[in-house]
C-alpha positions as CSV (number, residue, x, y, z in Angstrom):
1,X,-144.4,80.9,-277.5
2,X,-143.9,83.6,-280.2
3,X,-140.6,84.2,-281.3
4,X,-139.6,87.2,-279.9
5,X,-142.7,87.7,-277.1
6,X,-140.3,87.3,-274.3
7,X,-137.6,89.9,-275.6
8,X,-140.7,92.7,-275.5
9,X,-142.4,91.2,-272.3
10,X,-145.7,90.7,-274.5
11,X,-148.2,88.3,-272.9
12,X,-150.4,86.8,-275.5
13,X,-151.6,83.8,-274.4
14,X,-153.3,81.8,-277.9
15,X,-155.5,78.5,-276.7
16,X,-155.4,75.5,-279.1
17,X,-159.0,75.7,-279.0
18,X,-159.7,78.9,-280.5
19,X,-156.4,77.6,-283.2
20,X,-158.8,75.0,-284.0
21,X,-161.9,77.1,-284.4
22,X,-160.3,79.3,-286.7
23,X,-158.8,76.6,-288.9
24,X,-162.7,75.3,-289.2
25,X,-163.9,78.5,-290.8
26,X,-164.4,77.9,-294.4
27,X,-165.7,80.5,-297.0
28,X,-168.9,79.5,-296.3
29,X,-169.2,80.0,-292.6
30,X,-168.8,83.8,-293.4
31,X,-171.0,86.6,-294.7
32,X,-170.7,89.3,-297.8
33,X,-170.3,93.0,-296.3
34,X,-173.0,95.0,-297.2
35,X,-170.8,97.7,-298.6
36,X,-167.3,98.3,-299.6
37,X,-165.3,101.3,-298.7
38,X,-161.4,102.5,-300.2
39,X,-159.6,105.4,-299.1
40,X,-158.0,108.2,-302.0
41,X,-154.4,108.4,-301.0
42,X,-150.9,109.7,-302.3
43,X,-147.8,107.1,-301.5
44,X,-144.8,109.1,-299.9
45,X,-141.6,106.8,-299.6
46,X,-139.8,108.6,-297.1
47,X,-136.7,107.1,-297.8
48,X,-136.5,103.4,-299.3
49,X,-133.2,102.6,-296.3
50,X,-133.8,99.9,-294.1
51,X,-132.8,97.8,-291.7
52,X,-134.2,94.6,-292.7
53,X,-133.4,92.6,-295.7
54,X,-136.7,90.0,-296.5
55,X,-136.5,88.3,-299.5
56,X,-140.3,89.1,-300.7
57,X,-139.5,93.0,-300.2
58,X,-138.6,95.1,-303.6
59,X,-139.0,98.1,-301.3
60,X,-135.3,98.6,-299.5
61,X,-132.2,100.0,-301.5
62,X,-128.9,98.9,-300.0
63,X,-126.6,101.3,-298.6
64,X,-125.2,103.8,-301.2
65,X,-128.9,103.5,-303.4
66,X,-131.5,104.7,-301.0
67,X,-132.8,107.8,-301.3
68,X,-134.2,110.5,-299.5
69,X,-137.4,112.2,-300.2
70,X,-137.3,115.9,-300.1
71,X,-139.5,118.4,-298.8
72,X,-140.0,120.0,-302.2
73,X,-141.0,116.5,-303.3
74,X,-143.5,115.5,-300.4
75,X,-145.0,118.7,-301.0
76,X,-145.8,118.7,-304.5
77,X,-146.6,115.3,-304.2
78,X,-149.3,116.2,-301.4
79,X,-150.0,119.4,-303.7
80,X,-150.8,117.0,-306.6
81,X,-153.0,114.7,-304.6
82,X,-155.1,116.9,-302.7
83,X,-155.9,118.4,-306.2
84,X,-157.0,114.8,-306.9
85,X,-159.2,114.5,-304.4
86,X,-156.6,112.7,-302.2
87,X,-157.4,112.1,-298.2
88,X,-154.5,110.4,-297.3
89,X,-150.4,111.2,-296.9
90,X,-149.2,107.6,-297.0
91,X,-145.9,108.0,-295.5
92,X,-143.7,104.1,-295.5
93,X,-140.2,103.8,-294.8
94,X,-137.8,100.8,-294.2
95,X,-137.9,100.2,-290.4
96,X,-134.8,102.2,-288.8
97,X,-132.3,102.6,-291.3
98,X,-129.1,100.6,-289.3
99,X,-125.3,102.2,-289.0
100,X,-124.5,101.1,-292.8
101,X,-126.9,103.8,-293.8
102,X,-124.0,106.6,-293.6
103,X,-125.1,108.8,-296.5
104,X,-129.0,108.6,-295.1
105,X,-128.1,109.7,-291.9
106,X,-125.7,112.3,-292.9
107,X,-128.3,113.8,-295.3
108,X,-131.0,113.5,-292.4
109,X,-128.0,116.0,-290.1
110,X,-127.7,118.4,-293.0
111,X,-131.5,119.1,-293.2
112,X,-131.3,119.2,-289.4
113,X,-132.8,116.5,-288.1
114,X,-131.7,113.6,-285.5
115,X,-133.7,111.0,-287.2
116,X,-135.9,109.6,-289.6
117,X,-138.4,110.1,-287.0
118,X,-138.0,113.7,-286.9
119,X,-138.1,114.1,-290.4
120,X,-141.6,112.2,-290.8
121,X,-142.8,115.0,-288.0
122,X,-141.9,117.4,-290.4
123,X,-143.7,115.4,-293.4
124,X,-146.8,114.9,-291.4
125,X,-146.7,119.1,-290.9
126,X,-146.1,119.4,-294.6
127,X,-149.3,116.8,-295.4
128,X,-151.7,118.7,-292.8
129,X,-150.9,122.2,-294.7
130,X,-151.8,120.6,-298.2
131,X,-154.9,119.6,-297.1
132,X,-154.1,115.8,-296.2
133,X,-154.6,113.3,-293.3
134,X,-151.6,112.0,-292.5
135,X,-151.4,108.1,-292.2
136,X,-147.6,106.5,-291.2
137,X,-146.4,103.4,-291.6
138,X,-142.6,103.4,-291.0
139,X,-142.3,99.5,-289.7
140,X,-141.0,99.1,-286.1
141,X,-141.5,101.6,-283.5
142,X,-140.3,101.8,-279.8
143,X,-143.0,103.9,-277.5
144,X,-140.5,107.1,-277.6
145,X,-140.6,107.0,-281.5
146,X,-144.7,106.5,-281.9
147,X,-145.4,109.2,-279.4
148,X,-143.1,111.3,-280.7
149,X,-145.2,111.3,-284.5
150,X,-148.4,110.2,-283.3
151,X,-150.2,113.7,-282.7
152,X,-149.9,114.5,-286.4
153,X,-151.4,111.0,-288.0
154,X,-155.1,110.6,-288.5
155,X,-154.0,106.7,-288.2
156,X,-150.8,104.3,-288.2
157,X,-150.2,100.9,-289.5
158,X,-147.4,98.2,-289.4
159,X,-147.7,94.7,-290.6
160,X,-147.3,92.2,-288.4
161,X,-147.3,89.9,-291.2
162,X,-147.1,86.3,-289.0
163,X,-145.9,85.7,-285.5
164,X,-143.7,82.4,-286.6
165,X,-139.9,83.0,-287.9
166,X,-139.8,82.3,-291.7
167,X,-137.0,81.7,-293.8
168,X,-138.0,85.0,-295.8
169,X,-137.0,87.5,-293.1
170,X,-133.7,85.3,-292.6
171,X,-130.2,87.6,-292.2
172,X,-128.2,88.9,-289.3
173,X,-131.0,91.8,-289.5
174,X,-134.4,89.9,-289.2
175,X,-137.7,91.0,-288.2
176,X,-139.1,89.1,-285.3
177,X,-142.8,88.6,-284.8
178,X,-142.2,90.5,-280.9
179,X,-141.0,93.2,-281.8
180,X,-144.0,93.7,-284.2
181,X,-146.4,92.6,-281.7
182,X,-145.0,95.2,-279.4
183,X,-145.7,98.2,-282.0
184,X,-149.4,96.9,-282.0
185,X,-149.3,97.0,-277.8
186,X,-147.3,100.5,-278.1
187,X,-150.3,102.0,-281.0
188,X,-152.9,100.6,-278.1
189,X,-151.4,102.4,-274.9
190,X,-150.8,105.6,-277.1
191,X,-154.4,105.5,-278.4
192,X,-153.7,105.1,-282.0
193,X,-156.2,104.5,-284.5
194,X,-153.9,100.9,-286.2
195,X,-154.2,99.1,-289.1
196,X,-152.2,95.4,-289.2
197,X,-152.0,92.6,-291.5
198,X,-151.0,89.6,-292.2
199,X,-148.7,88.0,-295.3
200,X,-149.9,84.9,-296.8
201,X,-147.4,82.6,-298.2
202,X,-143.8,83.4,-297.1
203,X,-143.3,80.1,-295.4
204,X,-145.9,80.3,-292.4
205,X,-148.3,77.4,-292.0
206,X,-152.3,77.4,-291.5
207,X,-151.7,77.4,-287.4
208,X,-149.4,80.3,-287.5
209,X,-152.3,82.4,-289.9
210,X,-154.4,81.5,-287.4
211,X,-152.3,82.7,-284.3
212,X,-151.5,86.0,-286.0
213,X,-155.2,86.6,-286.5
214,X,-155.8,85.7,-282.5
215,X,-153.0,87.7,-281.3
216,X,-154.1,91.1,-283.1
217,X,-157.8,89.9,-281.7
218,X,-156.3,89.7,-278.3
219,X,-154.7,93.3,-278.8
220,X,-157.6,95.1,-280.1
221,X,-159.8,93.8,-277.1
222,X,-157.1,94.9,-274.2
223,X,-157.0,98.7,-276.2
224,X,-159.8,99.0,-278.7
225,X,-157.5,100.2,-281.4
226,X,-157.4,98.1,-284.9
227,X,-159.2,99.7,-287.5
228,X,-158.4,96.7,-290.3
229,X,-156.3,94.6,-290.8
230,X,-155.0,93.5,-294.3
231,X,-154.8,90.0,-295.9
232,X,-152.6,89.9,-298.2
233,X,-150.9,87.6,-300.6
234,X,-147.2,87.6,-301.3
235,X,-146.4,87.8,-304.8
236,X,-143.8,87.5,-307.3
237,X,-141.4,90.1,-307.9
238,X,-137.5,90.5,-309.0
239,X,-136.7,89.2,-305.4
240,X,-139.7,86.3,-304.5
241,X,-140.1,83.9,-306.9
242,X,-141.0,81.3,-304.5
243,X,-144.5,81.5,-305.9
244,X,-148.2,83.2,-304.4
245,X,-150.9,81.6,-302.5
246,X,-153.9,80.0,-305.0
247,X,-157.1,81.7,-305.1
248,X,-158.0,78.9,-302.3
249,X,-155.9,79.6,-299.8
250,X,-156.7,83.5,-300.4
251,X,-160.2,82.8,-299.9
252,X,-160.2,80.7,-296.6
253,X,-157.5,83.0,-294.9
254,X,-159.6,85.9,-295.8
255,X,-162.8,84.1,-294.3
256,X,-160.6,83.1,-291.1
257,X,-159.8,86.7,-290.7
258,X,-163.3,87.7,-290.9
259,X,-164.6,85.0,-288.3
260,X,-161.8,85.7,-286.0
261,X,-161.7,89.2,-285.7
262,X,-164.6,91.5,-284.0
263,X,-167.0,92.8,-286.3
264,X,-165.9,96.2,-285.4
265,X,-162.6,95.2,-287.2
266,X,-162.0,95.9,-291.1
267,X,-161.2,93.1,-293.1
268,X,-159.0,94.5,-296.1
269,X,-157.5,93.1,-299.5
270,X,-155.3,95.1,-301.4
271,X,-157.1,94.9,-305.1
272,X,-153.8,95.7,-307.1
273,X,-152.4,92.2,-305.1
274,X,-155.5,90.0,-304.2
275,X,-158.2,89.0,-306.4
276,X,-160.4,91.4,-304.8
277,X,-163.9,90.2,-307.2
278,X,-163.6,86.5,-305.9
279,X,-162.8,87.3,-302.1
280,X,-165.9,89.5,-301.5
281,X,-167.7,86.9,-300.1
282,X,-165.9,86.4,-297.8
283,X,-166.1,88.9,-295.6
284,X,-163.7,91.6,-296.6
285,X,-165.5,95.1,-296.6
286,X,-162.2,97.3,-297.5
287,X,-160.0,97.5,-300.4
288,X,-157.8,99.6,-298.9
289,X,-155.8,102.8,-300.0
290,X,-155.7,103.6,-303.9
291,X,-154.0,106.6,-305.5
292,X,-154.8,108.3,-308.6
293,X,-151.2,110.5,-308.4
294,X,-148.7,107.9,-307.1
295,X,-147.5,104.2,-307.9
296,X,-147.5,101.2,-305.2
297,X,-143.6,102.2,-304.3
298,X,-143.6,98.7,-302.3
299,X,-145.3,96.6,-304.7
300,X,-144.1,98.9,-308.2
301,X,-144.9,95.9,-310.3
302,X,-148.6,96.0,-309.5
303,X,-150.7,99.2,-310.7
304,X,-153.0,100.5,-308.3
305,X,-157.2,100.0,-309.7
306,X,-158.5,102.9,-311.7
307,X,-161.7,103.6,-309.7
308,X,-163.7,102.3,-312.3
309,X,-162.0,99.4,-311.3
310,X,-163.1,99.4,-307.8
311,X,-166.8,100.2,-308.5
312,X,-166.4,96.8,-310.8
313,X,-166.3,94.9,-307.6
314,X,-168.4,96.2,-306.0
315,X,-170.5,95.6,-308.8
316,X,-170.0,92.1,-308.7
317,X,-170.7,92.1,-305.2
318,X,-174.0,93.8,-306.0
319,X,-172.9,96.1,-302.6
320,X,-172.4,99.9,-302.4
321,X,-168.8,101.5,-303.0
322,X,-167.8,104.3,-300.8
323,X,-165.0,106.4,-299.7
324,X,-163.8,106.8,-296.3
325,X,-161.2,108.6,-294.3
326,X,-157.3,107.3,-293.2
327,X,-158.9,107.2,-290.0
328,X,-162.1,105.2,-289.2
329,X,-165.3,106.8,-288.4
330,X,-166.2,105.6,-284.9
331,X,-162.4,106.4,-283.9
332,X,-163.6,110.1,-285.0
333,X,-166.7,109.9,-283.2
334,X,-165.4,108.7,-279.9
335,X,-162.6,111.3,-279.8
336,X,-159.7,109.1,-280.1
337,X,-157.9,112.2,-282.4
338,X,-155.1,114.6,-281.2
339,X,-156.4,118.3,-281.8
340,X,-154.6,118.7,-285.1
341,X,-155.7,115.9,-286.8
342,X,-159.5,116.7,-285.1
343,X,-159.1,120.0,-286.3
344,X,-158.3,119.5,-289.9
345,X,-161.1,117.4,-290.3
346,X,-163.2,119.9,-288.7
347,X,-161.5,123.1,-290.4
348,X,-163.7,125.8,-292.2
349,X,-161.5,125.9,-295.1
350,X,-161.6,123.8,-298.6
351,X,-159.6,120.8,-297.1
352,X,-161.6,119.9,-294.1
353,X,-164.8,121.0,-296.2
354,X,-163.6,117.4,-298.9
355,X,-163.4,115.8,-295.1
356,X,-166.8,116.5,-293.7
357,X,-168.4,115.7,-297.0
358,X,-166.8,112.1,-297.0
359,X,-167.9,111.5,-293.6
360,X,-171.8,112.2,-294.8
361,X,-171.0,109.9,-297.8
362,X,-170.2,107.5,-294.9
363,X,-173.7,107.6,-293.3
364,X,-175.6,107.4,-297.0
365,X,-172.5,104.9,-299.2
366,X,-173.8,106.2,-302.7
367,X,-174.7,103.2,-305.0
368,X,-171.7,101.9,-306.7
């Protein structure tokens, strides 16, 4: 049973047989992608409060440092990267900052809003009039909270991460693998466009990768709604020093998470944490979302690629680079989009012009 599952009422059922089949897949059972794809974006930390305190994570400030972000800042910010050639508003914040965030949630009432919630509605509404497709990932989410923001993101994310308890998200505030699972449940009744992911090496074992990757299978076939999911490796920081998972490990897990998920399904390494070059055969087709404005505020330690950088595997690979949209193609295509985010991709004016011309590039990935 997954820690947690009965707390939410989620009923993923994972067989020892398919456990097994995943933990047979080797590199070699798995195929290149014939192309690669990465996503321009701008990273907007909301506010770095949160409720959780996991040892890995260089993200949270305790109570008294977090911070935060203004609407003169996330504006310029989008301003700036829109001007780049940006796509994508990343929006991240801890998951719900808790009652020791007093100064947050004080500064949240004197710009007028109830919650951190309500204050990402208004960033979303600040990214869409800069030109940008909003994409949120602000952990946790009960159904009320997701529905409340989900009209004004192109896409959403959370990582699951793993569905076993680890020593890294121990405290009297931990995450729990159900409660993540029941964000990716809540994003597939809503109709959200979802990317997930998993954490390699914060204490989970080869079964538990290999039940994380089965139970976001199991949830994309009930709703249809993962667009990727990451793989990616822990890695040292002023908080983890517990080490990062060898270039082996990264390269079976990846091929695990290709042969386990549908094809349909993004496999995605983050090239600023993974080694990107030696992990593109096999199977990822994604490298995710790199900024030319903003720094990694979760991972500050690790620049994002230069472009240049990304073309470079996808050299290696011998395989076409292109850029793509927060929000997956077919998810745009099959109408899965509220009517704001449908209609800036569809506007007449310079914005949704940058939009349409990245789809095109979709259907003819220029040569990298």
């Amino acid at each position: 049973m997954i820690p947690g599952a009965e707390d939410y009422d989620i009923d993923i059922e994972i067989r020892d047989a398919d456990v097994e089949r995943a933990l047979s897949v080797m590199p070699e059972d798995v195929s290149a992608a014939p192309e690669l794809s990465y996503c321009r974006n701008v990273f907007l930390p909301l506010t770095t409060a949160c409720r959780y305190t996991c040892t890995y994570c260089t993200y949270y400030d305790p109570p008294g440092q977090a911070e935060l972000l203004s609407r003169e800042e996330i504006r310029e910010t989008c301003r700036r990267g829109a001007d780049a050639g940006c796509t994508e508003a990343l929006f991240t914040f801890g998951d719900d900052p808790d009652d020791r965030y007093t100064e947050i949630h004080d500064q949240l009432a004197e710009w007028g809003h109830d919650s951190i919630h309500e204050y990402l509605r208004a960033a979303c509404e600040i990214a869409l009039d800069e030109g940008l497709l909003p994409h949120a990932n602000p952990g946790d989410q009960t159904r009320e909270q997701m529905a409340h923001v989900a009209d004004l993101n192109a896409s959403m994310g959370v990582m699951l991460e793993t569905t076993t308890e680890v020593q890294a998200h121990g405290g009297p505030r931990s995450k729990t693998p159900g409660q993540r699972l029941n964000t990716l449940r809540v994003a597939g009744e809503l109709g959200v466009p979802f990317t997930t992911g998993i954490l390699v090496g914060i204490g989970e074992d080869w079964d538990h990768r290999a039940e994380s990757l089965l139970a976001i299978r199991e949830l994309h076939e009930r709703y249809g709604h993962i667009q990727e999911v990451i793989v990616q490796p822990v890695v040292e920081n002023e908080r983890w020093t517990d080490g990062s998972p060898d270039l082996a490990t990264m390269r079976r897990v990846t091929a695990m998470a290709r042969a386990v998920l549908p094809e349909a399904v993004s496999v995605q390494v983050p090239p600023n944490l993974a080694p990107a070059r030696d992990l593109t055969d096999c199977g990822i087709d994604d490298l995710g979302g790199v900024s030319p404005v903003t720094v990694d505020h979760i991972n500050p330690e690790y620049e994002w690629p230069a472009l240049q950088e990304l073309t470079a595997v996808a050299d290696t690979a011998d395989v076409p680079l292109r850029e793509r949209l927060p929000v997956y193609e077919r998810f745009v295509d099959d109408g899965w989009l509220s009517d704001p985010i449908e209609a800036a991709i569809e506007a007449d004016d310079e914005a949704g012009e940058r939009f349409r011309a990245i789809l095109e590039r979709g259907e003819n990935p220029v040569s990298a």
